[in-house]
VOGU-3710 file (C-alpha; in Angstrom, 3 decimals, decimal comma):
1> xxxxxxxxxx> 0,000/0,000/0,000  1,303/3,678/-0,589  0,237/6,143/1,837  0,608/9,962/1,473  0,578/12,376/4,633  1,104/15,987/4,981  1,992/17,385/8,193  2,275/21,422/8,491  3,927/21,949/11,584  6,236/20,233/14,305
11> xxxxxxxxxx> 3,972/18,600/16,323  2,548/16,763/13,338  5,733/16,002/12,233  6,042/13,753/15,701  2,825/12,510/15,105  3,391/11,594/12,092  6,416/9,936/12,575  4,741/7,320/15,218  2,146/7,122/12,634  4,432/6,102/9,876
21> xxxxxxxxxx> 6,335/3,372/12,588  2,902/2,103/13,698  1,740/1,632/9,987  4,877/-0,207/8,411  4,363/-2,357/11,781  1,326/-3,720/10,079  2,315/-2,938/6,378  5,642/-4,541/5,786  5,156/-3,423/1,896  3,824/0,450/3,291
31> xxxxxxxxxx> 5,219/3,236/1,036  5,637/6,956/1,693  5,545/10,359/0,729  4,808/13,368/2,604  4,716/17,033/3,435  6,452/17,041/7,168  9,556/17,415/8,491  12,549/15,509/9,614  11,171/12,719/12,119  8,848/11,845/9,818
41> xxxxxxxxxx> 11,747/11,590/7,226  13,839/9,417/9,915  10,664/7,050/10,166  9,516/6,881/6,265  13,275/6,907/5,238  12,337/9,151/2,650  12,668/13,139/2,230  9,752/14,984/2,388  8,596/17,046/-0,987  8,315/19,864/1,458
51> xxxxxxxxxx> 9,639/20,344/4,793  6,777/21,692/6,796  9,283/24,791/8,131  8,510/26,535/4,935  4,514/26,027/5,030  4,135/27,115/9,103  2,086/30,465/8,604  -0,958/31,784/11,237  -2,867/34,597/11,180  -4,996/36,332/8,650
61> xxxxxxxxxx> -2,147/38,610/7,480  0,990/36,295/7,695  -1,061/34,276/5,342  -2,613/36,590/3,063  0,999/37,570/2,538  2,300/34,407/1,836  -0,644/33,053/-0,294  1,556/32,794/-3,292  3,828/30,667/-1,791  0,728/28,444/-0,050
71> xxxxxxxxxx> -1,204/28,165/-3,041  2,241/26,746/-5,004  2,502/24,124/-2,113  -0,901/23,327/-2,807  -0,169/22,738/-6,620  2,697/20,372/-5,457  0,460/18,342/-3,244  -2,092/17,605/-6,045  0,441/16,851/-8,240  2,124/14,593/-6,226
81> xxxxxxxxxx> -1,022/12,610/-5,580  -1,425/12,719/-8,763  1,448/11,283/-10,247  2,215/8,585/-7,136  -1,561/7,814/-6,982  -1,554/6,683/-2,964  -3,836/3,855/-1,758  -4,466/6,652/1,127  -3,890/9,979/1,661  -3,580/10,985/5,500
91> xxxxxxxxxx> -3,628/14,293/7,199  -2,476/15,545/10,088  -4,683/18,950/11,623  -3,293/21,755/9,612  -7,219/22,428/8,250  -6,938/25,519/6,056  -4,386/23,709/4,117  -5,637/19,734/4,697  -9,077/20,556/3,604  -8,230/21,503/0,261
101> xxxxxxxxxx> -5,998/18,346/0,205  -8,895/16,043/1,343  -11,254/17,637/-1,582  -8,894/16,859/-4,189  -7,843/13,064/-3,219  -11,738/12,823/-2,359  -12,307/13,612/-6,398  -9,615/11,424/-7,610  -11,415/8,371/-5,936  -8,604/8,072/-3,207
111> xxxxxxxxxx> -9,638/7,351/0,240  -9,256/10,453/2,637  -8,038/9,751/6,602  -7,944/12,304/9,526  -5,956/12,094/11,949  -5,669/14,532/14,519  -8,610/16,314/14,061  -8,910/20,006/13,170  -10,373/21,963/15,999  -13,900/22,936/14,517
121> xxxxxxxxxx> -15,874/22,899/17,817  -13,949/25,910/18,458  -13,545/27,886/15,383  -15,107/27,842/11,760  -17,436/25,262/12,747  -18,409/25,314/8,911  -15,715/23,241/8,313  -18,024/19,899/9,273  -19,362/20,730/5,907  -16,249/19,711/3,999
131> xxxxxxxxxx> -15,088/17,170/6,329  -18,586/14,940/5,919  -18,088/15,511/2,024  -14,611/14,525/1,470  -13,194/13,158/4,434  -13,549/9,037/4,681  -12,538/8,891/8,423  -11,744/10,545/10,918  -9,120/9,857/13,865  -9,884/12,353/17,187
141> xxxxxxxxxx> -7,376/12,530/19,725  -9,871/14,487/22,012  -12,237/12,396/24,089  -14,752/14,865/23,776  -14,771/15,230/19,621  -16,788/11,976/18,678  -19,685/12,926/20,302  -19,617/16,339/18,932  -19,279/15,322/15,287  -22,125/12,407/16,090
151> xxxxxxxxxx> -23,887/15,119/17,064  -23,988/16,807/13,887  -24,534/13,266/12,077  -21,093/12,262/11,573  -18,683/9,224/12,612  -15,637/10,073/13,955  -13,295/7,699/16,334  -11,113/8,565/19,365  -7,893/6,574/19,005  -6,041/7,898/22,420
161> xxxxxxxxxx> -4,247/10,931/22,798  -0,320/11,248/20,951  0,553/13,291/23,377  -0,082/11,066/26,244  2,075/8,431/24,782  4,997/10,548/23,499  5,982/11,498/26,809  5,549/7,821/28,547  7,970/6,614/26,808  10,605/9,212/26,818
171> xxxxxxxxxx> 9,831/10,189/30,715  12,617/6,974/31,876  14,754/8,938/29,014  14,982/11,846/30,470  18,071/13,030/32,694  17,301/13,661/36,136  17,336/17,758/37,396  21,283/17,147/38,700  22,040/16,438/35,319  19,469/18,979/33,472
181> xxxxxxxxxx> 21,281/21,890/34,665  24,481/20,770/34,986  24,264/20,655/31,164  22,425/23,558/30,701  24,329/25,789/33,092  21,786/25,954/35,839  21,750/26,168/39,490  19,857/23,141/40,761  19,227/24,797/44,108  17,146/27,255/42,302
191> xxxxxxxxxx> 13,529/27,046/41,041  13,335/27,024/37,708  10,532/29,349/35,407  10,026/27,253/32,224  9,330/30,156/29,245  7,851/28,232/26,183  7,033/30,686/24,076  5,568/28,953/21,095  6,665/27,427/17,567  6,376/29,732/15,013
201> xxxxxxxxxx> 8,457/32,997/14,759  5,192/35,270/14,782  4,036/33,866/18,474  7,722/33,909/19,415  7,726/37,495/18,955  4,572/37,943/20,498  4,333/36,067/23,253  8,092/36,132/24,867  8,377/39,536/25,711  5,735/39,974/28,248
211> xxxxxxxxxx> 6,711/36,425/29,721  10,369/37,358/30,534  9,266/41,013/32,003  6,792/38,866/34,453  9,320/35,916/35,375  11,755/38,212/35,718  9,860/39,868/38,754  11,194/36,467/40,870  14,511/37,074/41,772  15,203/34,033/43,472
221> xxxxxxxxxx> 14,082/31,738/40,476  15,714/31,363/37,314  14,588/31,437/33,748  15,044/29,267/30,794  13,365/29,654/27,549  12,463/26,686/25,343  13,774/26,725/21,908  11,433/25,270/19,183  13,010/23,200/16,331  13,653/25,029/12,933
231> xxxxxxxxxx> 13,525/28,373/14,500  16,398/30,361/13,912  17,915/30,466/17,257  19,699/34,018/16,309  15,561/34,768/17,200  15,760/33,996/20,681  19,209/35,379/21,191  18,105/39,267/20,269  14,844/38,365/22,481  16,558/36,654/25,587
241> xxxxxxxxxx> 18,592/39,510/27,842  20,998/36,845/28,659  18,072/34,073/29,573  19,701/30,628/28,941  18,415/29,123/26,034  17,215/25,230/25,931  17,276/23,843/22,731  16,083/20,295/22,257  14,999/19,462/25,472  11,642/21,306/26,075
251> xxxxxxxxxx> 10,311/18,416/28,208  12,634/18,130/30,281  13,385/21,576/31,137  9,250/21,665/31,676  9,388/18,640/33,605  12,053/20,026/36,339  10,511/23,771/36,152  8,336/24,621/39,384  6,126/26,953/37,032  6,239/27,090/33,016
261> xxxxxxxxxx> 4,354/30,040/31,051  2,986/28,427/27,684  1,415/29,511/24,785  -1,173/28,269/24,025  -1,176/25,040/21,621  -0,506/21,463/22,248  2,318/22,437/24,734  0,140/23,668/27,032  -1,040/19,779/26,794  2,827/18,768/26,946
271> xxxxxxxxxx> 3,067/20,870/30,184  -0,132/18,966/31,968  0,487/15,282/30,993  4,674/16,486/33,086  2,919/17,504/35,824  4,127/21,303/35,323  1,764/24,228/37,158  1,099/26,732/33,945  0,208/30,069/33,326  -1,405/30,024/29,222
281> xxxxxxxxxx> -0,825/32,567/27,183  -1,548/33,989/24,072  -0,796/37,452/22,606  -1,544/39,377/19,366  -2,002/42,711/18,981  -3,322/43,234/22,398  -6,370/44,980/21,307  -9,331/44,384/23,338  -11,904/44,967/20,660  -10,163/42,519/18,547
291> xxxxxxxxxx> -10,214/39,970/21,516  -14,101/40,675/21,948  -14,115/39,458/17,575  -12,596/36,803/18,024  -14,342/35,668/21,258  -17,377/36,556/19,550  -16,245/33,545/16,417  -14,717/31,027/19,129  -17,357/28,270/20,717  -17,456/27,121/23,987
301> xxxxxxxxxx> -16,018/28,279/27,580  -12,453/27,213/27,129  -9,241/27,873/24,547  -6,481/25,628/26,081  -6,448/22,097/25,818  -6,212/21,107/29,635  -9,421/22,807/30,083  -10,928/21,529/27,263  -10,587/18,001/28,032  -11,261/18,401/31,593
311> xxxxxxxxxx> -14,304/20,738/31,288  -13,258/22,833/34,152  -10,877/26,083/34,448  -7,400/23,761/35,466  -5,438/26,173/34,220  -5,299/30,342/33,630  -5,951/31,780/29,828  -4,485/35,014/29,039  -5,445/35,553/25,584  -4,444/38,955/23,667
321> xxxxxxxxxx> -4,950/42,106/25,777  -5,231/40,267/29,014  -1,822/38,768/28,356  0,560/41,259/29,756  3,162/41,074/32,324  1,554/42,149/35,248  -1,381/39,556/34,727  1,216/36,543/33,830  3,059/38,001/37,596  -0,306/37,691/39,395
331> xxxxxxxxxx> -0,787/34,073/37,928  3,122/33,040/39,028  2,983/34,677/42,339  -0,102/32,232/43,067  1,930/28,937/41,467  4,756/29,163/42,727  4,672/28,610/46,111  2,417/25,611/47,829  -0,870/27,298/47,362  -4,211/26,286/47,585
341> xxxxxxxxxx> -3,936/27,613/43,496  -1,244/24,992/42,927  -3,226/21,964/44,459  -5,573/22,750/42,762  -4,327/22,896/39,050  -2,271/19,199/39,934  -5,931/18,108/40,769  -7,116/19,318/37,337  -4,432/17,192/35,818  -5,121/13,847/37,390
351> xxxxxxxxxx> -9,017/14,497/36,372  -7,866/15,385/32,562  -5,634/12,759/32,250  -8,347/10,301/33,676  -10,590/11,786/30,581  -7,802/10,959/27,890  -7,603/6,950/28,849  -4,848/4,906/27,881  -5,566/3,820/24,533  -1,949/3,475/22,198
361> xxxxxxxxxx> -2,584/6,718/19,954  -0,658/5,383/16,887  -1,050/1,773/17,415  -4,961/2,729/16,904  -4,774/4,695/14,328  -2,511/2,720/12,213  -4,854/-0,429/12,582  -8,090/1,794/11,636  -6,034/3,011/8,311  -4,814/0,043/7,320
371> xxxxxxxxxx> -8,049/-2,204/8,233  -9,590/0,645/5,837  -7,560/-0,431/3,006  -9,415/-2,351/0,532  -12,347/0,303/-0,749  -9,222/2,896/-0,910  -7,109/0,339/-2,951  -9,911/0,184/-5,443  -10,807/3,443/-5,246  -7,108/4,352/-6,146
381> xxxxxxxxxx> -7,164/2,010/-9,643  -9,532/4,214/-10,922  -8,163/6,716/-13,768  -6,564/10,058/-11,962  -8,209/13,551/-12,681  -5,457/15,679/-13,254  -4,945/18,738/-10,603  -5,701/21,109/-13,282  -9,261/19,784/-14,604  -12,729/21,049/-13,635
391> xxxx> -13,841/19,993/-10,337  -16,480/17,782/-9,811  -19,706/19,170/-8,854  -21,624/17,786/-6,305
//
């Protein structure tokens, strides 16, 4: 079987990689291409026809100024799946782009899998429409999201969280606190504040200023700021006012922090699952009429994943204007010490991770895809529709 995946930032890169080991598990003849990035190369022992580094754009305007560029990847994709004609094409969140992906391999007969769903129950809800019309199945990783799309009279699976997995089995990797900052030129007598401020150069910029001016306001801890992979690390060094930079070893520096401020994303996830009080963050422009928009569009009570999956406020959210140093401070001065605040948050954690089970993530997923095989395989004999034809009208 030949199985194409497209992954547009680093944490689907990870996923994808398991994905990839977890499939040729069960495939021994699997085949791969993708969009994604270097773990996913490691695991599919091919290079990917574009590293997802050059396709990881957010926001309205960062996009709209790159839509050239996006719209060329796009014209590579089709033509890819095109010319290799997969038995499956998989996709990993990244919606804006994936859904565009999953109408065109939906046309060309070729069966369409999910994993990692995109977050619709939040924002742009409307995108159930194209996911019941060209999307075959889908693989949630959110205990929460099957009964949702049931809900609006379509089947979707939870297959365990990634996330949950990924750091089981590298916690008995990772080197104890001794070690940690031996290497990193900490003081282990010291409390550490964990800064992760995001993956992308735009939430970089955006997010770590405010958290080092708050952190900073503890003299008796000491910072650290988590470096994400592909970023230019010249980035963090004009940011940083002689922080010590961590580079490749975000979970461990969360694990042995006493607080972390996240943005929000998956690692605000990342931070829960190691047991890590947080303060969430997540700034733009700081505008508050642009943060009563956009709460206006979003659904639901809740932004970060923690609260999310646990239905209950586990964990701050300081989104745009009310992310600002002196609100981060207020947050920290609360965590950091054994506080009634602290208890509570651990307490959140053990009832969220109770909510994501134990189910193997990959394992599942793999089996579902490749159990899915035969009406795909057919499907995928049938003559391709090249990327520049009419589309097919429903």
């Amino acid at each position: 079987m030949k199985y194409f995946l497209i992954a547009g930032e680093a944490s689907g890169d990870l996923h994808g990689s398991h994905l990839i080991e977890a499939v040729r598990q069960r495939d021994n003849d699997a085949q791969f291409q993708f969009l994604g990035g270097d773990l996913m190369q490691q695991a599919a022992g091919v290079a990917p026809i574009i590293h997802y580094r050059d396709m990881a754009y957010m926001g309205f305007v960062e996009v709209a100024k790159h839509l050239p560029a996006i719209l060329g990847f796009m014209r590579t994709a089709r033509r890819a799946i095109d010319d290799w004609r997969p038995h499956h094409v998989v996709l990993i969140d990244y919606p804006s782009f994936n859904l565009k992906i999953a109408r065109h391999a939906h046309e060309q007969g070729i069966g369409v899998h999910y994993f990692i769903s995109p977050k619709v129950w939040v924002w742009k809800e409307w995108r159930v429409r194209d996911i019941k019309r060209y999307v075959d199945h889908m693989y949630c990783i959110l205990p929460f999201e099957p009964e949702w799309y049931a809900q609006r009279d379509y089947h979707a699976t939870y297959v365990g969280n990634p996330t949950m997995q990924e750091i089981a089995e590298a916690l008995p990797q990772l080197p104890d606190r001794e070690e940690f900052c031996r290497e990193h030129e900490l003081d282990p007598s010291r409390p550490i504040i964990a800064l992760v401020p995001g993956s992308r150069v735009k939430e970089i910029r955006d997010n770590l200023p405010s958290m080092l001016q708050a952190a900073s306001r503890h003299r008796h801890c000491q910072l650290a700021i988590a470096a994400a992979p592909n970023i230019d690390p010249a980035l963090y060094a004009s940011m940083a006012q002689g922080v010590p930079i961590v580079e490749g070893a975000t979970w461990t520096l969360v694990r042995h922090a006493r607080v972390a401020i996240v943005t929000s994303g998956t690692a605000t996830l990342e931070t829960a699952v190691l047991g890590t009080p947080q303060v969430a963050c997540y700034r733009m422009t700081g505008s508050k009429w642009l943060y009563k928009f956009y709460r206006r569009l979003l659904k639901g009570n809740y932004v970060t994943l923690p609260n999310l999956i646990a239905d209950q406020p586990v964990i701050p959210e300081l989104l745009m204007h009310l992310c600002n140093a002196d609100t981060i401070d207020r947050h920290l001065t609360a965590l950091l010490p054994d506080t009634p605040q602290r208890q509570a948050q651990l307490d959140g954690y053990r009832s969220m991770l109770a909510r994501l089970g134990t189910s193997h993530c990959a394992d599942t997923a793999a089996q579902l895809i490749t159990e899915n095989g035969p009406q795909s395989a057919v499907r995928s004999d049938l003559q391709p529709v090249r990327s520049d034809s009419q589309p097919v009208r429903k």
